[in-house]
N, C-alpha and C positions, 0 to 999 in steps of 0.2 A: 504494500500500500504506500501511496506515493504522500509528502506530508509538503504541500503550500504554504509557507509563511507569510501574512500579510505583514507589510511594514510599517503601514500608515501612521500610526502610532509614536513611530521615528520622529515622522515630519512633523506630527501635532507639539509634539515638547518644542521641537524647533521654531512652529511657529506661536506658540503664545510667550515668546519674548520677541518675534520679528528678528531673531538674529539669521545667520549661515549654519547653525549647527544644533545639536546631532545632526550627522549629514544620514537621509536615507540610503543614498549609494554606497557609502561605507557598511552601514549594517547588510544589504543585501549581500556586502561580501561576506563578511563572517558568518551571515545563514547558513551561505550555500557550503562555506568552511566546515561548515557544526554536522550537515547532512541535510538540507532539506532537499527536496525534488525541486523546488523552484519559488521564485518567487511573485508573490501577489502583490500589486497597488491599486486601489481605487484613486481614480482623478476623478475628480467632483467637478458639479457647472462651475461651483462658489471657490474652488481651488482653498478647499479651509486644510489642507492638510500635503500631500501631495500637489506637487505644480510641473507644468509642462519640462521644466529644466529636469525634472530629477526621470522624468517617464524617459525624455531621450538621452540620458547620460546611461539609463538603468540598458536602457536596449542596444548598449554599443557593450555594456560591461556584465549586465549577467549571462553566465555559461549554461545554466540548467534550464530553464524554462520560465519567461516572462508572459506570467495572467495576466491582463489588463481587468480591472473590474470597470465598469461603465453606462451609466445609462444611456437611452435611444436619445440623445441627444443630438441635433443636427453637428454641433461643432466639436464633439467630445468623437462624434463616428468619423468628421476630417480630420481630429489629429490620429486616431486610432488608425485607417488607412494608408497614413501618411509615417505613423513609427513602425507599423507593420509588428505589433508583437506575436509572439507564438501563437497564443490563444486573448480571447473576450472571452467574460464573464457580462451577459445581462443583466441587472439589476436593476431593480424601479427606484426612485430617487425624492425625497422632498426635502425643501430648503431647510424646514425646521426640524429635522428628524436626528439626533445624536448619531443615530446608527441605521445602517438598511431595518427598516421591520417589514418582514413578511417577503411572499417573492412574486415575480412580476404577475402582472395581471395579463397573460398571454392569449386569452380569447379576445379581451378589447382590443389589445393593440397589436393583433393576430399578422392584419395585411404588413405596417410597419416593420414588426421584429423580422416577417420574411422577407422584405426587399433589406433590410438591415444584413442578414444572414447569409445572403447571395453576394452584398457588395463584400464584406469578408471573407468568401472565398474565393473571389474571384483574386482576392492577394493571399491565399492560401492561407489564411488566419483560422484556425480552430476555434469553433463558435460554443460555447457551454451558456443553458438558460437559468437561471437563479430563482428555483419555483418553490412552492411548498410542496409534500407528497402526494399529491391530488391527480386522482389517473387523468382528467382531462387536460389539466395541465402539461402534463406528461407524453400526451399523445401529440397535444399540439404542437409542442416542442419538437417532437419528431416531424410532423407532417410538414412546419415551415421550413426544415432540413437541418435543424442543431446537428449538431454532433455529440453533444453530449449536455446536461442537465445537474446542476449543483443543488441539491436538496437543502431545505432552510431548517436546519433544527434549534432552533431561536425556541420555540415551542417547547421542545425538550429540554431544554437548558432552562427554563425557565419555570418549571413546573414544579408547583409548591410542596404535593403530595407523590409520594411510591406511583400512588396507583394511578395519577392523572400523568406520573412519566413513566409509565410503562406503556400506558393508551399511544403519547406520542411516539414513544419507541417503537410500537408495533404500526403507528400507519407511516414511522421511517420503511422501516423494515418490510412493509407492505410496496412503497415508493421506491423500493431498487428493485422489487422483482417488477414492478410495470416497467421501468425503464430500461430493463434487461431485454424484457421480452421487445422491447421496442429496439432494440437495436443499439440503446444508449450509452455511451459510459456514463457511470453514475458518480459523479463528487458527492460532497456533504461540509456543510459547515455554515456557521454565527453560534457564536455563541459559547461554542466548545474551549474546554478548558482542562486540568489535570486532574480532575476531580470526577469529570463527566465524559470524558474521550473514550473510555475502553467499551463500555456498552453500544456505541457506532461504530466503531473501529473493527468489532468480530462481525459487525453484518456481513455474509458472505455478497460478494459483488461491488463494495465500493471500491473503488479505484484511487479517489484522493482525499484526504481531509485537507483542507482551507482554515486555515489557524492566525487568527493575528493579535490580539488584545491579551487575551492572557499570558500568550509568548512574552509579549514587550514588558507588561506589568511584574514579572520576575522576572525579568532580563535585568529592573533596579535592584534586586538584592542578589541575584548568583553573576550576573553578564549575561549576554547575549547568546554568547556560546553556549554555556550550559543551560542555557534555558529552553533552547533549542533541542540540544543531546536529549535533556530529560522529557522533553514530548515525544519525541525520537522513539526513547527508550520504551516508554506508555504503550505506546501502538505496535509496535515489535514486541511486546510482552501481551497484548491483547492476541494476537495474529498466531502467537502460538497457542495459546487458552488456557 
């Protein structure tokens, strides 16, 4: 199982003093140093965190795999065509929102995310859609030609009671075998953290977890590196059972 670090997090200390540092580029190095499969940023309309500088310095300098996360945005899909990363991450997007909540609403904005999904491959960008585990969701992801679908376990992570996160666990767990049978590969991730990652981690069929908040939030007491290793370590220890 392949493990996405988002960095975002980097940029946010950086940016609520408006200096040049923590530089994201720097951390993406020591991620990939630690062992992640790749790394993730979301560029936002509002650039509150992540900014165009660091998306095209990241895709001259990361060696393992650059996610771009991004909303259908008309200028966010020019730069995105234009840095050509590995892969898009779809994501719905509002100004006031701390964090993505929920995943896109793909039957509304069905015709858009597929002329979105066509212009990405025609620069051979690997397209993943940002849904909740909902078969129609799922289905339509496939029919506008994703390639693959990152499940939202915001749900799960957030669930007060055993028994209300077991229900989410199991309509996860339900949402990789649709996305299986659809052809999909299945990512997973918000939310997750060292406390909650092995119960996602042993679903047979996910292919990545997407990690970035609680990475960085221990990255201030162990480093970067070892914060990384011991997520690392989490999922290599679920994997086995």
């Amino acid at each position: 199982m392949r493990l996405g670090v988002n960095i975002d997090h980097v940029a946010t200390v950086r940016q609520a003093r408006g200096v040049d540092y923590p530089d994201p580029v720097a951390a993406a190095a020591i991620v990939e140093m630690a062992g992640a499969d790749g790394i993730v940023v979301h560029l936002r309309e509002d650039r509150r965190h992540i900014h165009d500088r660091d998306l095209a310095i990241l895709r001259k300098t990361v060696k393992s795999k650059l996610n771009l996360e991004m909303a259908a945005n008309d200028e966010i899909i020019d730069i995105a065509l234009e840095t050509v990363p590995d892969m898009v991450t779809i994501v719905p997007e509002r100004r006031e929102e701390l964090t993505t909540e929920g995943g896109l609403d793909v039957e509304t904005y069905y015709d858009k995310l597929a002329v979105l999904t066509e212009r990405m491959h025609a620069k051979e960008i690997f397209v993943s859609m940002f849904i909740d585990p909902e078969p129609k969701a799922i289905e339509l992801s496939r029919k506008m030609g994703s390639d693959a679908i990152e499940l939202h376990t915001g749900r799960y992570c957030d669930a007060s009671t055993p028994a209300e996160r077991e229900k989410e666990l199991e309509r996860i767990r339900a949402g990789v075998e649709e996305g299986l049978k659809w052809g999909l590969q299945v990512n997973a991730g918000h939310g997750l953290n060292y406390f909650n990652v092995k119960p996602i981690a042993m679903i047979p069929g996910v292919e990545e977890l997407n990690i970035g908040h609680s990475i960085i939030a221990r990255a201030i007491f162990v480093g970067l590196d070892r914060a990384v290793r011991d997520m690392r370590a989490l999922i290599d220890e679920a994997l086995r059972g």
